[in-house]
DSSP file (Angstrom, degrees, kcal/mol; ACC not computed):
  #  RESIDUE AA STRUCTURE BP1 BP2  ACC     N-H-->O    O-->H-N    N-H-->O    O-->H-N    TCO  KAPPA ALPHA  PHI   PSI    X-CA   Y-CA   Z-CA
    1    1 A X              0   0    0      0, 0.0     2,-0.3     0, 0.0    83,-0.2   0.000 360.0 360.0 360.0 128.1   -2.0  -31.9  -72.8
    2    2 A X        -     0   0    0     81,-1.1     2,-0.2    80,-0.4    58,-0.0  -0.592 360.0 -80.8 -82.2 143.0   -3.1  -34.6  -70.3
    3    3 A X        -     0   0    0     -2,-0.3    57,-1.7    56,-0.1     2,-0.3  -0.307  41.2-166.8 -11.3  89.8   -5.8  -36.9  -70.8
    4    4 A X  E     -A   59   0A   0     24,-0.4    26,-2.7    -2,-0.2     2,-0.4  -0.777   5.3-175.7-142.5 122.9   -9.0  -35.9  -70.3
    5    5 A X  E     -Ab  58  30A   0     53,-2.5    53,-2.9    -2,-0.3     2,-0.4  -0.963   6.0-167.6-142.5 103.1  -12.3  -38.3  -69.9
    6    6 A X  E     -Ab  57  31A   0     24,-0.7    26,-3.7    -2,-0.4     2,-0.5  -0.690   8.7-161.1 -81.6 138.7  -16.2  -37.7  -69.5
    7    7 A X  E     +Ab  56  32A   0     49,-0.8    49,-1.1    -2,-0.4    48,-0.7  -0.989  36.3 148.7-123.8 119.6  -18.7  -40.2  -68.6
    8    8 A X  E     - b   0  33A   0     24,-1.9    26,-0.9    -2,-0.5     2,-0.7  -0.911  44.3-121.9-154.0 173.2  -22.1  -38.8  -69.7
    9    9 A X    >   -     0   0    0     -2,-0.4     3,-3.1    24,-0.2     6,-0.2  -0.899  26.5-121.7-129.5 141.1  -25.3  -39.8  -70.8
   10   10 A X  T 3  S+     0   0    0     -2,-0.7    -1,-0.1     1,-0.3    23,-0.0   0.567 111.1  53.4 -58.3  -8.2  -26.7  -38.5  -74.2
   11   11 A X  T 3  S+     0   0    0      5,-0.0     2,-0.8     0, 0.0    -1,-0.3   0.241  86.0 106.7 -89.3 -19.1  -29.7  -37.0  -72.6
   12   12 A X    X   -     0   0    0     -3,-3.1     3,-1.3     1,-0.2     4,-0.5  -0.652  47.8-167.4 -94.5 109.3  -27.7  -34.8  -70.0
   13   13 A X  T 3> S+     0   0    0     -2,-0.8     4,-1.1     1,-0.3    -1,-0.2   0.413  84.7  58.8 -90.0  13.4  -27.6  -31.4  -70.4
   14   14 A X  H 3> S+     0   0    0      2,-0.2     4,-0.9    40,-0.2    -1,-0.3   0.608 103.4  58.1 -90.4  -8.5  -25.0  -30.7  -68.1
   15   15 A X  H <> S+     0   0    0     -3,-1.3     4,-0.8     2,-0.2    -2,-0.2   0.331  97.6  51.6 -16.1 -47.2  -23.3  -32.8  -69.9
   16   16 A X  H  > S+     0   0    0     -4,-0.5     4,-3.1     2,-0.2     5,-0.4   0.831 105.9  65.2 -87.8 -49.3  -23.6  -30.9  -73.2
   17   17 A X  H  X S+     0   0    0     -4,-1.1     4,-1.2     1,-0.2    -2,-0.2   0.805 100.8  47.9 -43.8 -45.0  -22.4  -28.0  -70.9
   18   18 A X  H  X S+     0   0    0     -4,-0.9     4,-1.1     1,-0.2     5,-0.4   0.957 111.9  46.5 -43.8 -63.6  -19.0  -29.6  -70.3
   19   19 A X  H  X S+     0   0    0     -4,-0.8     4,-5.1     1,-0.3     5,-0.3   0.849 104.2  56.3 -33.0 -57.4  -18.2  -30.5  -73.6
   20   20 A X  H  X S+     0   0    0     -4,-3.1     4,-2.9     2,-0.2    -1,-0.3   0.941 115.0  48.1 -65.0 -31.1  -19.1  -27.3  -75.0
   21   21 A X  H  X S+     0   0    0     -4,-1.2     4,-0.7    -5,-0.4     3,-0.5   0.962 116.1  38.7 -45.9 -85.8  -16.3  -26.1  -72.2
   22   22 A X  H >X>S+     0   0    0     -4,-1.1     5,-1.5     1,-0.2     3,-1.4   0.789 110.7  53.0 -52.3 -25.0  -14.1  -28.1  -72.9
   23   23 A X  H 3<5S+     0   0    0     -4,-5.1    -1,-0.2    -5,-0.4    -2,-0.2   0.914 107.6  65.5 -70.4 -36.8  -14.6  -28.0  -77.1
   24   24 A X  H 3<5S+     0   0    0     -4,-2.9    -1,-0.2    -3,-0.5    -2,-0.2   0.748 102.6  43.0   6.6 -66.0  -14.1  -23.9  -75.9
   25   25 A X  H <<5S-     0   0    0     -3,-1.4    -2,-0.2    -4,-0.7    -1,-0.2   0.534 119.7-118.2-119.0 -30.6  -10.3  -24.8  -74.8
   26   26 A X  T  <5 +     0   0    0     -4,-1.3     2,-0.8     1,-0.3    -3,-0.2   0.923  57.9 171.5  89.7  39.0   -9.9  -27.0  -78.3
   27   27 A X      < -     0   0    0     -5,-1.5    -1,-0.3    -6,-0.1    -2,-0.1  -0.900  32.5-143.0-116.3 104.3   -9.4  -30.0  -76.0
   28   28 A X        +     0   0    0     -2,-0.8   -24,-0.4    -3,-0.1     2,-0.3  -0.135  36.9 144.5 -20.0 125.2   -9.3  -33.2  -77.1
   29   29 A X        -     0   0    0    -26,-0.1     2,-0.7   -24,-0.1   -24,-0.2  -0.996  45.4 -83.4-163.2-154.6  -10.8  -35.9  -74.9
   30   30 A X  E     -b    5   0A   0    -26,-2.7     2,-0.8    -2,-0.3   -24,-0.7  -0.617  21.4-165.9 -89.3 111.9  -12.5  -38.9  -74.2
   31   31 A X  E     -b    6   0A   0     -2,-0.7     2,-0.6   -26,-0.1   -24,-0.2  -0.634   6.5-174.4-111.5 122.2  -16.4  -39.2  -74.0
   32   32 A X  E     -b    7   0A   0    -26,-3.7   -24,-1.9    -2,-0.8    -1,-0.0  -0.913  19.7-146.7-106.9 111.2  -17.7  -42.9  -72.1
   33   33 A X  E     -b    8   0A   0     -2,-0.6   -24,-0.2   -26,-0.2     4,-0.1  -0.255   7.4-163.4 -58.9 165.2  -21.8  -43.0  -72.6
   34   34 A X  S    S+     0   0    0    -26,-0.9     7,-0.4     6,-0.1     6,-0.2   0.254  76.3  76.4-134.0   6.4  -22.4  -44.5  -69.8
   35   35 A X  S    S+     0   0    0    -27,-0.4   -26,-0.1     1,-0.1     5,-0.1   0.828  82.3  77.0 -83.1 -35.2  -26.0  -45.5  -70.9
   36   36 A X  S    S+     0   0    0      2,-0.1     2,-0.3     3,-0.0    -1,-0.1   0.848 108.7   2.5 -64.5 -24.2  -24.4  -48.3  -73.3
   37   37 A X     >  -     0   0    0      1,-0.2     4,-0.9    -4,-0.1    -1,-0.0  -0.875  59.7-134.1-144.7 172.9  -23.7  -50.9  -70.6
   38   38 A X  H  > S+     0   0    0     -2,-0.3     4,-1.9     2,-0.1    -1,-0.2   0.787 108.4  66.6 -89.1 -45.7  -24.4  -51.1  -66.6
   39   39 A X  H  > S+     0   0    0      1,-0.2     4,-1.4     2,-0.2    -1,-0.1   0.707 101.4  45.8 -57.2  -2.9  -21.0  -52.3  -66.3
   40   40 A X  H  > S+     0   0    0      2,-0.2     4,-0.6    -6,-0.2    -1,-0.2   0.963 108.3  55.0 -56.6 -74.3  -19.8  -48.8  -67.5
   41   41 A X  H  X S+     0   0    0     -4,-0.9     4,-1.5    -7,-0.4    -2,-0.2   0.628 108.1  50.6 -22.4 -51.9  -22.0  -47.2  -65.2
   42   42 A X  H >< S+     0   0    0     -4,-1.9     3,-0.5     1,-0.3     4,-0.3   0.998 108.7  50.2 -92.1 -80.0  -20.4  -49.4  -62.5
   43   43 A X  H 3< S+     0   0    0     -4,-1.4    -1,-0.3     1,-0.3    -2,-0.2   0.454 110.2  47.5 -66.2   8.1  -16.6  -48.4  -63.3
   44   44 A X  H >X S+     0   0    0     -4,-0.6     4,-4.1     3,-0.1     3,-2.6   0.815 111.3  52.3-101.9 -51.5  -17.1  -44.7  -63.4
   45   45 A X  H XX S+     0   0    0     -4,-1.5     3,-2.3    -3,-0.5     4,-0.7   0.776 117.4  41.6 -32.9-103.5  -19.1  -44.9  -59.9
   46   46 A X  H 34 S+     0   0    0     -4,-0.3    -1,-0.3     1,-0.3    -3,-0.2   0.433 117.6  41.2 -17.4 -30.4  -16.1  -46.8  -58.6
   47   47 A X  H <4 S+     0   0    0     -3,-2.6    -1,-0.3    -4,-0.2    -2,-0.2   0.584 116.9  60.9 -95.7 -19.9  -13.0  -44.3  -60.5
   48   48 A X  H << S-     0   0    0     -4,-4.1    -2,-0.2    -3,-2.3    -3,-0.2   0.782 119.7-118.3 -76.4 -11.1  -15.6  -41.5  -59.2
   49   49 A X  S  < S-     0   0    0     -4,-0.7    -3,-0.2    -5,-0.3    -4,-0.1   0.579  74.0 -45.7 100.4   0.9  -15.2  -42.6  -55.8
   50   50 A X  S    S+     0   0    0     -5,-0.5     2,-1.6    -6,-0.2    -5,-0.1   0.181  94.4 137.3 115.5  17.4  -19.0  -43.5  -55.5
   51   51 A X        -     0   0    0     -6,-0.6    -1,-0.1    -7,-0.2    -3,-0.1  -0.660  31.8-174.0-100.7 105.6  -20.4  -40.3  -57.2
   52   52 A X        +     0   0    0     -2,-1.6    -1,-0.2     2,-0.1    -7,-0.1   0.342  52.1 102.8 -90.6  -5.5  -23.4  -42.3  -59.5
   53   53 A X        -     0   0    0      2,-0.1     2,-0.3     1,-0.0     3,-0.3  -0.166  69.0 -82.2 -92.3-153.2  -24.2  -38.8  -61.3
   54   54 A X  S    S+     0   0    0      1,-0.3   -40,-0.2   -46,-0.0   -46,-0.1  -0.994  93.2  33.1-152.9 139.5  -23.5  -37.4  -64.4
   55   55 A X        -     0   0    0    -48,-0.7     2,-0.9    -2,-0.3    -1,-0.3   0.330  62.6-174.6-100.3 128.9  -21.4  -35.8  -66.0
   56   56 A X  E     -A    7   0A   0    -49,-1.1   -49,-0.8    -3,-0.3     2,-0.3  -0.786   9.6-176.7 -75.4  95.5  -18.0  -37.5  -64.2
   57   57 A X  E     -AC   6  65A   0      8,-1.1     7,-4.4    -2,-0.9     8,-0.9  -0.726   4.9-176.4-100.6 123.5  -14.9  -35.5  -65.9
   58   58 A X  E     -AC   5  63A   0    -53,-2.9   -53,-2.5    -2,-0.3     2,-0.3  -0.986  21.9-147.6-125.1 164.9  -11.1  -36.8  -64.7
   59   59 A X  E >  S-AC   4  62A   0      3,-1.0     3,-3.5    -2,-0.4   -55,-0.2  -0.972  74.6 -46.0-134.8 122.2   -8.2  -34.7  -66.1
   60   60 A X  T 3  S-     0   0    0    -57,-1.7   -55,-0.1    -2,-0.3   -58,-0.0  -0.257 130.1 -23.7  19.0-100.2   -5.2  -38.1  -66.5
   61   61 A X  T 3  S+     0   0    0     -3,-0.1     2,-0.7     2,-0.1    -1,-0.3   0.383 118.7 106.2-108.3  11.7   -5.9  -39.6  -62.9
   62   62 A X  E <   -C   59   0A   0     -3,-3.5     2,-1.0     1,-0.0    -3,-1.0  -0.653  59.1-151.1 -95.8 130.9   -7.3  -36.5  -61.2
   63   63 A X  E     +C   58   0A   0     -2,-0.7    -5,-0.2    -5,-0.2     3,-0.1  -0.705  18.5 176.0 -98.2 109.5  -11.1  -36.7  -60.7
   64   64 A X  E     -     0   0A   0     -7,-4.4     2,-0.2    -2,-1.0    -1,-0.2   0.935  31.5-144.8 -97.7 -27.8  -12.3  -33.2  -60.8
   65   65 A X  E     +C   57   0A   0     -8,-0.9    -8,-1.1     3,-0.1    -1,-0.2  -0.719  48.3  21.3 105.1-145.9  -16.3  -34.4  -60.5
   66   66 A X  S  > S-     0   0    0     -2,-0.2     4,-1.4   -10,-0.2   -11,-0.1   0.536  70.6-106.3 -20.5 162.7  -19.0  -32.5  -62.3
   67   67 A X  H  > S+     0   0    0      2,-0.2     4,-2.6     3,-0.2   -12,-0.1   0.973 130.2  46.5 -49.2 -64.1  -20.0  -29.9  -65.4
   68   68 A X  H >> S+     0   0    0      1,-0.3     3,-1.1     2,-0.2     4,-1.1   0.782 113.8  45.8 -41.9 -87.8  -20.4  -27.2  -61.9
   69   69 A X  H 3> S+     0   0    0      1,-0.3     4,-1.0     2,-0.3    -1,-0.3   0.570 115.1  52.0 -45.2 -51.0  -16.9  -28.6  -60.6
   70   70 A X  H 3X S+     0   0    0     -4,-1.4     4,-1.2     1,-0.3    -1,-0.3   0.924 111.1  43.1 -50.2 -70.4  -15.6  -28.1  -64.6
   71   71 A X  H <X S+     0   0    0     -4,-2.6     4,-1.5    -3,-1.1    -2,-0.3   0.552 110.8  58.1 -70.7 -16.7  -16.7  -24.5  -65.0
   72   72 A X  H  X S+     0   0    0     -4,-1.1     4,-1.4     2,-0.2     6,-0.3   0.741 108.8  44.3 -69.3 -22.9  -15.2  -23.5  -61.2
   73   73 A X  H  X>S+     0   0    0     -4,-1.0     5,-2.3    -5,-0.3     6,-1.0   0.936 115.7  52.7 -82.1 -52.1  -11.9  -24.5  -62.0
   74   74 A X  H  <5S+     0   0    0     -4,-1.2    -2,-0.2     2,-0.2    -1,-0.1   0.865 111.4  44.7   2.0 -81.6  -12.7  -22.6  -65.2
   75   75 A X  H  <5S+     0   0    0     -4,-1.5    -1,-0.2     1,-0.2    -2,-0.2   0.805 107.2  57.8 -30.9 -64.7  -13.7  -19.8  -63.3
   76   76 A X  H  <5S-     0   0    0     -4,-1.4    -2,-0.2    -5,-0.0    -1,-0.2   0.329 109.0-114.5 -76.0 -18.5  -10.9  -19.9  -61.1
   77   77 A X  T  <5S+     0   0    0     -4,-0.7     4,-0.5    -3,-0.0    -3,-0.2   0.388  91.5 101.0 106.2  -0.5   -8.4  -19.6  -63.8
   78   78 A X     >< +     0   0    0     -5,-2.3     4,-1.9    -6,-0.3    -4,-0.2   0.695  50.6  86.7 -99.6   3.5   -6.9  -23.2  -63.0
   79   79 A X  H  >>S+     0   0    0     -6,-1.0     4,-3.2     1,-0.2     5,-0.5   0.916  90.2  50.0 -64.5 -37.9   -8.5  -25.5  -65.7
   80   80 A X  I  4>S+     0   0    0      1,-0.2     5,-1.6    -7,-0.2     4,-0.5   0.827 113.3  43.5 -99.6   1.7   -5.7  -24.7  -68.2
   81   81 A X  I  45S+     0   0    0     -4,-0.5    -1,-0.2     4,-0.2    -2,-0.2   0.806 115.8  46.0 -66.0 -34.1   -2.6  -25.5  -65.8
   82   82 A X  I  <5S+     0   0    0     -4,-1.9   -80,-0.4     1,-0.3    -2,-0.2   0.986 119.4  42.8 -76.2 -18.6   -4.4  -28.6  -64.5
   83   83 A X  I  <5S-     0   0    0     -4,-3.2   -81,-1.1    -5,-0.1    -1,-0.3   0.876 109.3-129.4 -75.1 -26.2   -5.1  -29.4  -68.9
   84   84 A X  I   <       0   0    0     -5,-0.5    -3,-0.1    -4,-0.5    -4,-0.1   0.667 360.0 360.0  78.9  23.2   -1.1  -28.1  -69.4
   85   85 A X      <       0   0    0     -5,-1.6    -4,-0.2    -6,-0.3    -5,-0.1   0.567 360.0 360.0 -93.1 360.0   -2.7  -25.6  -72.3
């Protein structure tokens, strides 16, 4: 299973939506608040490509972008090739 990383803010409820997605699929990943520091804040903007919202999900180096973005792939039947589940 590749690596998998959120940047979310404890307040976000689209946020909560991913998670519960991914926690769904029994997938391990990585969750970066992005409320603890600015400089957080700053390197997900920057691995997001400029995209300042929340929640930012990449799956290893692929940046899929939002909770919406999460659940289309979802949707679409391609989330658990791109996860390798």
């Amino acid at each position: 299973m590749k690596d998998v990383t959120v940047y979310y803010k404890s307040w976000c409820p689209y946020c909560r939506m991913a998670f519960a997605l991914l926690d769904s699929k029994a997938v391990e990943y990585e969750k970066i608040d992005v409320e603890s520091g600015l400089e957080l804040e700053q390197a997900m903007i920057r691995r997001a490509g400029g995209a300042a919202t929340v929640p930012q999900i990449f799956i290893g180096d692929r940046h899929i972008g939002g909770s919406d973005d999460l659940h289309a792939l979802n949707d679409a039947g391609k989330l658990d090739d791109l996860l390798e589940i």
